[in-house]
VEXDRENRO-752874 format. One record per residue: residue in three letters; x, y, z of N, C-alpha, C in turn. Coordinates in steps of 0.2 Angstrom, whole numbers, plus 5000, padded with zeros to 4 digits. Each point is the difference from the previous one (the first is absolute). Layout:
ALAXYZXYZXYZ/...
***
This chain:
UNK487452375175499749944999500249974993/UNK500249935001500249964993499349974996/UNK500150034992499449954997500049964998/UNK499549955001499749944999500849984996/UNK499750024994500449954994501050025003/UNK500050065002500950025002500149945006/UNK499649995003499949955007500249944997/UNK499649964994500149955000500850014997/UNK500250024994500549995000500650015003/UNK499950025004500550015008500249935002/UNK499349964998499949945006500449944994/UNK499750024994500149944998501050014999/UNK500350054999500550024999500749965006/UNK499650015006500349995006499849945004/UNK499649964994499749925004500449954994/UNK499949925002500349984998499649964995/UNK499350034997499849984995500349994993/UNK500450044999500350014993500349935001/UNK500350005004500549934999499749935003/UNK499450005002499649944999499750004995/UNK499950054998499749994990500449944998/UNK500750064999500649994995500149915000/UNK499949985006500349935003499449934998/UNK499550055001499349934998500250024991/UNK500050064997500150004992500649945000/UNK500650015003500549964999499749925001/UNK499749995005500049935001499349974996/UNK499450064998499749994993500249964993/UNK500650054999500550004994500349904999/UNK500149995007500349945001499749954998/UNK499450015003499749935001499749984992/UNK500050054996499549994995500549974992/UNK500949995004500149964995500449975005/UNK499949924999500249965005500849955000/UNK500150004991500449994998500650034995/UNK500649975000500450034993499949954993/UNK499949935005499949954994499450024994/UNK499949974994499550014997499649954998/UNK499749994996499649954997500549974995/UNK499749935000500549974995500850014998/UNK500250015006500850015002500249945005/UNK500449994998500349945004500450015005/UNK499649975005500350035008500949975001/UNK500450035005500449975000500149955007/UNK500349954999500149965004500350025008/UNK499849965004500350015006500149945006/UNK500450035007500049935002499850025008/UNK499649965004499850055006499949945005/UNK499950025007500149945004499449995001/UNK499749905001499349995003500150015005/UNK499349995005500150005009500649935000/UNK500249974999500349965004500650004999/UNK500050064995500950034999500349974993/UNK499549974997500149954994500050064994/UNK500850014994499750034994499750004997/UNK499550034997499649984994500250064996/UNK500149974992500150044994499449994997/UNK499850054998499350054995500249934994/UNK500450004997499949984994500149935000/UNK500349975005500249924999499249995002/UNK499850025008499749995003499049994995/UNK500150064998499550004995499849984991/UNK500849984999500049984993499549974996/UNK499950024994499250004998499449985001/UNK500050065007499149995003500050095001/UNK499450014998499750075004500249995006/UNK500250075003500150035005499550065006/UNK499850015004499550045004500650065003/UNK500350055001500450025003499550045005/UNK500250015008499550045003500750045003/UNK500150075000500250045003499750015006/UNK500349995007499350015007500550035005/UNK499550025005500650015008499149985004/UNK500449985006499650005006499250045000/UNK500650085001499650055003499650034994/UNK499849974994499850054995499449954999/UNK499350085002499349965000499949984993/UNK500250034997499749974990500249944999/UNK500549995003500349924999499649945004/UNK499750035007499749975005499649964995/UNK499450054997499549994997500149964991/UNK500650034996500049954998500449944998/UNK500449975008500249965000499449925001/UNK499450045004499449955000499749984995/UNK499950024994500150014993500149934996/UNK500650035000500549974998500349935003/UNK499749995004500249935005499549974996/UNK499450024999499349964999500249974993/UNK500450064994500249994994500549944999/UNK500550005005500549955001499749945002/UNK499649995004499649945002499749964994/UNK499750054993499849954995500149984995/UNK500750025001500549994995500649975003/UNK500049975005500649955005500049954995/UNK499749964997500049954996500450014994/UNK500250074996500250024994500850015002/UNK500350024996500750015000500250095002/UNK499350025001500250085002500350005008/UNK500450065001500550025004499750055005/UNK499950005005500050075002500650025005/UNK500250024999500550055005499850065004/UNK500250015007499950065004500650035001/UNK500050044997500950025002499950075003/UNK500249995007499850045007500750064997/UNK499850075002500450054998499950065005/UNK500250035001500350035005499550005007/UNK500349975000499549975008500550025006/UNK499349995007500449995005499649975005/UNK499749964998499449955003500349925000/UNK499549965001500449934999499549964994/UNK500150004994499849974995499749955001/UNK500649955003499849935000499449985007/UNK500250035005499450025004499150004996/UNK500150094999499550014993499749974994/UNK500349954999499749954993499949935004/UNK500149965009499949974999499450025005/UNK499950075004499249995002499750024996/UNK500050014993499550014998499949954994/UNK500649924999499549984997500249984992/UNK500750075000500349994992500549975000/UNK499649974993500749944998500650034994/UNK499750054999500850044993500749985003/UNK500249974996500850005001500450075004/UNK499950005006500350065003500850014997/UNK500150074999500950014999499950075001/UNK500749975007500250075003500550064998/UNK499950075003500650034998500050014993/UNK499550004997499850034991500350054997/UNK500250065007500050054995500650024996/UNK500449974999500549994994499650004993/UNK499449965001499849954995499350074998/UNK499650035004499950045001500050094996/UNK500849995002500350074996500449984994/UNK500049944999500249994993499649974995/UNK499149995002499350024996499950065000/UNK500450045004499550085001499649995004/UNK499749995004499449975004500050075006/UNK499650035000499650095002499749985006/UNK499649954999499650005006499549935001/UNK499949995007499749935000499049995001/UNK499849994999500349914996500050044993/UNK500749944997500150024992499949925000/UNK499649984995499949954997500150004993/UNK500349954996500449994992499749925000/UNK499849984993499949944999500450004996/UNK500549944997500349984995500049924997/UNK499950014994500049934996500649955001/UNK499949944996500449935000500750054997/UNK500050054996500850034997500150055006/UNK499850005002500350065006499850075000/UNK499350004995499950094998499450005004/UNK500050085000499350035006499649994994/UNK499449985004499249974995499550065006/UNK500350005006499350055004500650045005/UNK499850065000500150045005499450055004/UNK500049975005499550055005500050055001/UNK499650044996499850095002500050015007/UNK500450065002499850005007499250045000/UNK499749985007499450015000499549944998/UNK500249964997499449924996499849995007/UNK499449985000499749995005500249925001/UNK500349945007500049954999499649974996/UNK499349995000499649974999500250024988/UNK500050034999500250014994500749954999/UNK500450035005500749964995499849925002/UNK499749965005500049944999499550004995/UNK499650014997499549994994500550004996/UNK500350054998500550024995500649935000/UNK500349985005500549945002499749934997/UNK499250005002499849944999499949994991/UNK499750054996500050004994500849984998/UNK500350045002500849974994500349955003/UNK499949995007500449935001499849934996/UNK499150024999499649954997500349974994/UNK500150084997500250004992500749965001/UNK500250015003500949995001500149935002/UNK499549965002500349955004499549954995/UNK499750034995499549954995500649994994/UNK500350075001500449984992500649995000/UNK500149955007500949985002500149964996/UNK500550004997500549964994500149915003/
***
């Protein structure tokens, strides 16, 4: 007769829990740093295509105005949630010079589908992930705010609760768009 405790380690030895640990540890590890970019580092420019096939460059395109960047895909539920958010933040501030961008990353959904049954007006741009692996960008949704000079002023902890980072969005855009030169 095998004991208790020699049994279980028999079990766990020859199941495949080791390596479902190992793999939520890994995909733990990921999520909790979302970016390479830093604070107050000047993102670098790029150039990506709108739905209508039209390019848009980061830096002409946005020249001294704050920027919204949203890292998203289809299938990723944390973006689902706070991309409703974040529409509502973009709606109160459609009259200021702020920018948002959705720049769709590694997808296999249909974006432009998705942002128009639900409503959202972000500047969609497709095909990101260039733009993506050259902020470092780990896991979605990453979100980065950047000032009129081009430097990160807000990066979203993964795990913020939407409802936080719009509170968080609404304060510094306030501040940002009162004290436009």
């Amino acid at each position: 007769m095998i004991q208790p405790n020699r049994y279980a380690e028999l079990t766990m030895r020859n199941s495949t829990a080791p390596r479902r640990y190992a793999a939520t540890l890994t995909l733990l590890l990921l999520a909790t740093a979302t970016f390479a970019v830093t604070g107050h580092q000047t993102v670098p420019d790029w150039t990506l295509n709108s739905t209508t096939g039209e390019p848009v460059n980061f830096y002409t395109d946005s020249a001294g105005r704050p920027a919204v960047l949203l890292f998203w895909a289809t299938w990723c539920p944390y973006c689902r949630k706070l991309m409703s958010e974040l529409e509502a933040v973009r709606r109160e501030f459609a009259d200021t010079d702020v920018t948002f961008y959705a720049l769709n990353i590694w997808e296999d959904g249909d974006p432009i589908t998705y942002m128009r049954e639900h409503g959202y007006s972000f500047d969609l741009l497709l095909d990101a992930d260039p733009v993506a692996v050259n902020y470092g960008v780990k896991g979605t949704p990453s979100l980065l705010v950047v000032d009129r000079s081009r430097r990160v002023v807000y990066i979203r902890k993964s795990g913020t609760p939407p409802a936080r980072v719009a509170r968080d969005l609404r304060a510094m855009l306030a501040q940002a768009t009162s004290t436009a030169d």
